[in-house]
C-alpha positions in Angstrom: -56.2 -59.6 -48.7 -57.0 -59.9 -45.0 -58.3 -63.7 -43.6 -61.9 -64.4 -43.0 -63.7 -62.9 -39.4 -62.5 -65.3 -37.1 -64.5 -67.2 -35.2 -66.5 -65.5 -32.0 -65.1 -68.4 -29.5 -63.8 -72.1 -29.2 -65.1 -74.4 -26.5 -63.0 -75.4 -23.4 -60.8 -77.9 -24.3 -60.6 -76.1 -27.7 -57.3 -74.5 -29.0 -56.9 -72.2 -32.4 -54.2 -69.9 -33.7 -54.9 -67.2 -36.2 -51.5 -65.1 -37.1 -52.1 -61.4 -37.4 -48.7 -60.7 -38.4 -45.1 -59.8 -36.6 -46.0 -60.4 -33.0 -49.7 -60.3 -33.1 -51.1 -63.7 -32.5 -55.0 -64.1 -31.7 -55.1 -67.0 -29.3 -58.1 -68.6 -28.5 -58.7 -71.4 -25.9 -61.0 -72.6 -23.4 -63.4 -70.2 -24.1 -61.1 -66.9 -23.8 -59.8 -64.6 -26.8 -56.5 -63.7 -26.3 -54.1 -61.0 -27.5 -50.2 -61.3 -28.0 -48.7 -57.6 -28.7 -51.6 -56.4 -30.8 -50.2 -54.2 -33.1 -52.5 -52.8 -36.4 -50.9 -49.4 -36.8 -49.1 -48.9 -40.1 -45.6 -47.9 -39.0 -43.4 -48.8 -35.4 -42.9 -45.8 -33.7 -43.6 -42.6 -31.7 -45.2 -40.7 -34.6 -47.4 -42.0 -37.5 -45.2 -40.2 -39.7 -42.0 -42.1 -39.9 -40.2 -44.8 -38.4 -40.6 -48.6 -39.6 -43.3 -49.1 -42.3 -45.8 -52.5 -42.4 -44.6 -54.3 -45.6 -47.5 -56.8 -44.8 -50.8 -55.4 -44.0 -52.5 -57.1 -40.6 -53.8 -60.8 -41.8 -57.1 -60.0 -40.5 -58.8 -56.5 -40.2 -59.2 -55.4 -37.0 -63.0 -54.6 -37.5 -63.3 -58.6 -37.7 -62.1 -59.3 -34.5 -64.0 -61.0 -31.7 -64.3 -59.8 -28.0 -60.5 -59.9 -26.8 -60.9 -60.9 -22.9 -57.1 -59.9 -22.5 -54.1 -58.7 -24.0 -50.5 -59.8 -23.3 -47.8 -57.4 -23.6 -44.4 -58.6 -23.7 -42.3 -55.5 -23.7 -42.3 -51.7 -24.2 -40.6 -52.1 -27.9 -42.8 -50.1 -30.1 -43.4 -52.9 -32.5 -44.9 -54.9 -29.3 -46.6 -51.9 -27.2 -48.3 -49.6 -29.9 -50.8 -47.3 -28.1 -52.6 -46.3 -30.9 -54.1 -49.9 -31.3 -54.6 -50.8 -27.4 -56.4 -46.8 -27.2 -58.9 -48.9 -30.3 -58.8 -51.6 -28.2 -60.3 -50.2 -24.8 -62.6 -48.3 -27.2 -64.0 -51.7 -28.6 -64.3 -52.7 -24.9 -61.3 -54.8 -24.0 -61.2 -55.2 -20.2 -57.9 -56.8 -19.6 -54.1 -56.2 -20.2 -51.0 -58.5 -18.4 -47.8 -56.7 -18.3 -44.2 -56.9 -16.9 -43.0 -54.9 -14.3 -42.8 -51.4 -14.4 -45.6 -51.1 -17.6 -48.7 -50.9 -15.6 -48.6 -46.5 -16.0 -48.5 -46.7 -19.6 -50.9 -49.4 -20.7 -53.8 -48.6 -18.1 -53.2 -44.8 -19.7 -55.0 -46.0 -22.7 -58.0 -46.8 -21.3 -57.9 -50.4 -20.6 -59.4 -51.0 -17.4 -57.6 -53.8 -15.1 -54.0 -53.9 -15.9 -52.2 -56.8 -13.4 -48.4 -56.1 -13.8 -46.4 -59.2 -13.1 -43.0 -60.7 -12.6 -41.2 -63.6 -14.0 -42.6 -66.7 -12.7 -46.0 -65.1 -11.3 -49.4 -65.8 -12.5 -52.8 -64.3 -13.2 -56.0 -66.6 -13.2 -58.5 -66.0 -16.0 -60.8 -68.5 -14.5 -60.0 -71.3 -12.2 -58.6 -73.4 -14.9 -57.0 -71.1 -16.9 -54.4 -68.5 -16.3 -51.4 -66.4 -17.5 -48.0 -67.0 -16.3 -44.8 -64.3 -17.1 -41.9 -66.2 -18.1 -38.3 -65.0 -18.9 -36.9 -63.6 -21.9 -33.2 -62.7 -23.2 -34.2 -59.1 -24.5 -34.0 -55.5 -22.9 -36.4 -52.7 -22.5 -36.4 -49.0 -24.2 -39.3 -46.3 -25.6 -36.4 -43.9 -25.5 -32.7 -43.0 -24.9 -33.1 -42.4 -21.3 -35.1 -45.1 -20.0 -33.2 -48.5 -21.0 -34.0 -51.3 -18.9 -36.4 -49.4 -16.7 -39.1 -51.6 -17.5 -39.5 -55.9 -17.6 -39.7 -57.9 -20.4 -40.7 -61.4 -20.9 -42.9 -63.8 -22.6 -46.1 -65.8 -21.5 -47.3 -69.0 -20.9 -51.0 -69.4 -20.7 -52.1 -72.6 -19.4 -55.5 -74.2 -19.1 -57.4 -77.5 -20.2 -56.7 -77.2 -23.9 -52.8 -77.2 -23.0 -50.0 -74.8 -22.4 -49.5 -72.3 -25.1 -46.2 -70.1 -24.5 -45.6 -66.9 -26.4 -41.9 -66.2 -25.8 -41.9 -61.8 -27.0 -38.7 -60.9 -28.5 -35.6 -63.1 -26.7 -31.8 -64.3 -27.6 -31.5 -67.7 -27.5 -30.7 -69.3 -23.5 -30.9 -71.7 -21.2 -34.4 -69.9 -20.3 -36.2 -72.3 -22.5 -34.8 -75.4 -20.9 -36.6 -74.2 -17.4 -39.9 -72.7 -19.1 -40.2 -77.1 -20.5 -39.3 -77.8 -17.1 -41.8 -76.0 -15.2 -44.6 -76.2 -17.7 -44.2 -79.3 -19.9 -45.8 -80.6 -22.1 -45.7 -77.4 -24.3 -48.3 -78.0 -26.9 -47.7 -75.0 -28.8 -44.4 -72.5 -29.1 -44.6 -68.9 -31.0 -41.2 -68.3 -31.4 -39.7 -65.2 -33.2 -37.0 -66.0 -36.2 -35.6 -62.4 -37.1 -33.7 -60.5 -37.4 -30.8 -62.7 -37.4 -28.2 -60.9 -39.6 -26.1 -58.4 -38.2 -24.7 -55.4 -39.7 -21.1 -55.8 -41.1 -18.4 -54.1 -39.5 -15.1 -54.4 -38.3 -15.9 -54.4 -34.8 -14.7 -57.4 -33.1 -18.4 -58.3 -31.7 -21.7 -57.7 -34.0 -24.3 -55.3 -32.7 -26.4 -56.2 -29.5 -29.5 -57.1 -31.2 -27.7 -60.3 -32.3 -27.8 -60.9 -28.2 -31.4 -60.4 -27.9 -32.9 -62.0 -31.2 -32.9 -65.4 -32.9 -32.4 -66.5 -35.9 -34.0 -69.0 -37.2 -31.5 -71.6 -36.4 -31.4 -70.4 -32.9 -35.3 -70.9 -32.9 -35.2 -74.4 -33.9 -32.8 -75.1 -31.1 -35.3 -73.7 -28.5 -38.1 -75.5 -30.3 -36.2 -78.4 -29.7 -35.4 -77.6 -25.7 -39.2 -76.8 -25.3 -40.2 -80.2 -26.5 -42.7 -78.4 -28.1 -45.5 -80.0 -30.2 -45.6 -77.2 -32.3 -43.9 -74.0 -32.9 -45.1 -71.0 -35.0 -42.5 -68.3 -36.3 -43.6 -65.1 -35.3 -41.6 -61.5 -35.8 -40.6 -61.6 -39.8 -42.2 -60.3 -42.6 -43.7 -57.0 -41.6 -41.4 -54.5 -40.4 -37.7 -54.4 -41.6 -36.0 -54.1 -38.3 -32.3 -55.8 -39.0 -30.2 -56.4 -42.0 -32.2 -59.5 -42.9 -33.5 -60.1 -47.1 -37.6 -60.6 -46.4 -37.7 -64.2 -47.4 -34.3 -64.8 -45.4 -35.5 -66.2 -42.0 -38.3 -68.3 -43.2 -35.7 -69.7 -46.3 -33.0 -70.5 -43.4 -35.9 -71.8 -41.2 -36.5 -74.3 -43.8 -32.9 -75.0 -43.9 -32.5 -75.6 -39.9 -35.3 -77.8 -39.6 -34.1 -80.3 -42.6 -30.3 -79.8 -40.4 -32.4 -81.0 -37.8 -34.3 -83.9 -39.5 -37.3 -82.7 -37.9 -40.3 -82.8 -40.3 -41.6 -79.0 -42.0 -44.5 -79.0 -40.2 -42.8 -79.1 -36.7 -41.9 -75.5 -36.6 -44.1 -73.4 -39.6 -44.1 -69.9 -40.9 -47.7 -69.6 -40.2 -49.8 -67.2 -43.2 -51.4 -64.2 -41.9 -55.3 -64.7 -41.5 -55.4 -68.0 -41.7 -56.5 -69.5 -38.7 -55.0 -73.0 -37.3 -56.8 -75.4 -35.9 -54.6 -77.4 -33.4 -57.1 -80.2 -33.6 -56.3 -81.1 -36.9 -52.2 -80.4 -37.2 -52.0 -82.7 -34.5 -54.2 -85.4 -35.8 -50.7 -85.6 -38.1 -48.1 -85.0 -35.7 -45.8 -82.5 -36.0 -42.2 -84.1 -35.0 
């Protein structure tokens, strides 16, 4: 069953997370509703006829969303750029999209008004105290066979009186996370992505690439723990079977990193799909 209608807006100052599901986080802070690869279509791909199937239905319907001021697209992935849902989007009267390099053609082609394509380390202002900042990723770029790498990737950090918030998009594990702390700490929340993390087995003497541009949970904790973050929240399991992972695999060895760790569970959670979090009240708690 999807979560309740989220709430319309929170206050400045205010920060709360609802998990959609995969990569689709509804972020809203200091008064603006923000969008993290919305994605409500049923399967990952070019057609609606095949390709990766949702296992998970979206944790809240997307008839029960309030206005989104902007979306934040990470990469060109299908599971992270799905047209079909940003075409529903700039039908419901969303009238903002931030992309990486090289994406501007695609995602203003579905109707969305203003689309500001950035590059790592630039920002877009929302309002004079908050804005949108494109930070690096370890990932890669493809819709096809023939356009690898064409395109930027990246995640965000979105900063304003409420704290910094930084959704990373799909990434290996690097010494990108150190410099995103650097430049932007203290990072009061993390949405970091645990799978897949299990690669194919083979003889080859290296595992497949995807290894090189994912983490695994245990690679997630690690960057948790170079972000300093106050909070992280798994994103990308769970929905779409896109590696060689079991479904309860990444949030089981999540559980397993953090105790390797000693850091409490409630430092790095697999959030539930449509169930909002208020960041007021994990950290009256603490989280480390």
């Amino acid at each position: 069953m999807p979560g309740p209608p989220p709430i319309a807006r929170v206050p400045p100052g205010a920060l709360r997370i609802t998990p959609i599901g995969h990569s689709t986080f509804l972020i809203q802070m200091d008064g603006f509703n923000i969008l993290t690869d919305p994605m409500w279509s049923n399967r990952c791909s070019p057609v609606s006829w095949a390709g990766p199937k949702r296992h998970k239905p979206p944790g809240i319907r997307f008839e029960d969303l309030p206005p989104i001021d902007v979306v934040l697209i990470s990469h060109n992935h299908y599971d992270h750029l799905d047209l079909r849902t940003l075409k529903r989007l700039a039908d419901k009267g969303t009238p903002q999209a931030v992309v990486p390099l090289g994406n501007f053609k695609i995602v203003r082609e579905t109707g969305i008004p203003t689309v500001d394509e950035i590059d790592w380390w630039q920002s877009i202002p929302l309002s004079p105290k908050v804005k949108i900042t494109l930070v690096p990723a370890k990932h890669f770029s493809a819709r096809t066979p023939w356009d690898r790498n064409k395109t930027l990737w990246g995640g965000f950090v979105i900063s304003g009186p409420s704290g910094n918030v930084f959704y990373s998009g799909d990434t290996g594990y690097g010494p990108h996370f150190q410099e995103i702390a650097r430049r932007f700490s203290p990072i009061r929340v993390a949405i970091l992505p645990i799978s897949p993390f299990r690669p194919q087995q083979s003889k080859a003497p290296s595992p497949p690439q995807f290894s090189l541009v994912h983490m695994g949970p245990r690679e997630a904790v690690r960057a948790h723990i170079d972000l300093n973050a106050g909070l992280s929240l798994a994103a990308h399991f769970q929905v779409f079977q896109l590696g060689w992972d079991g479904f309860d695999d990444a949030v089981n060895e999540l559980a397993s990193a953090l105790k390797e760790r000693n850091l409490k569970p409630d430092a790095f959670i697999a959030p539930t799909p449509g169930k909002a979090i208020d960041l007021t009240t994990v950290f009256s708690f603490g989280t480390r």
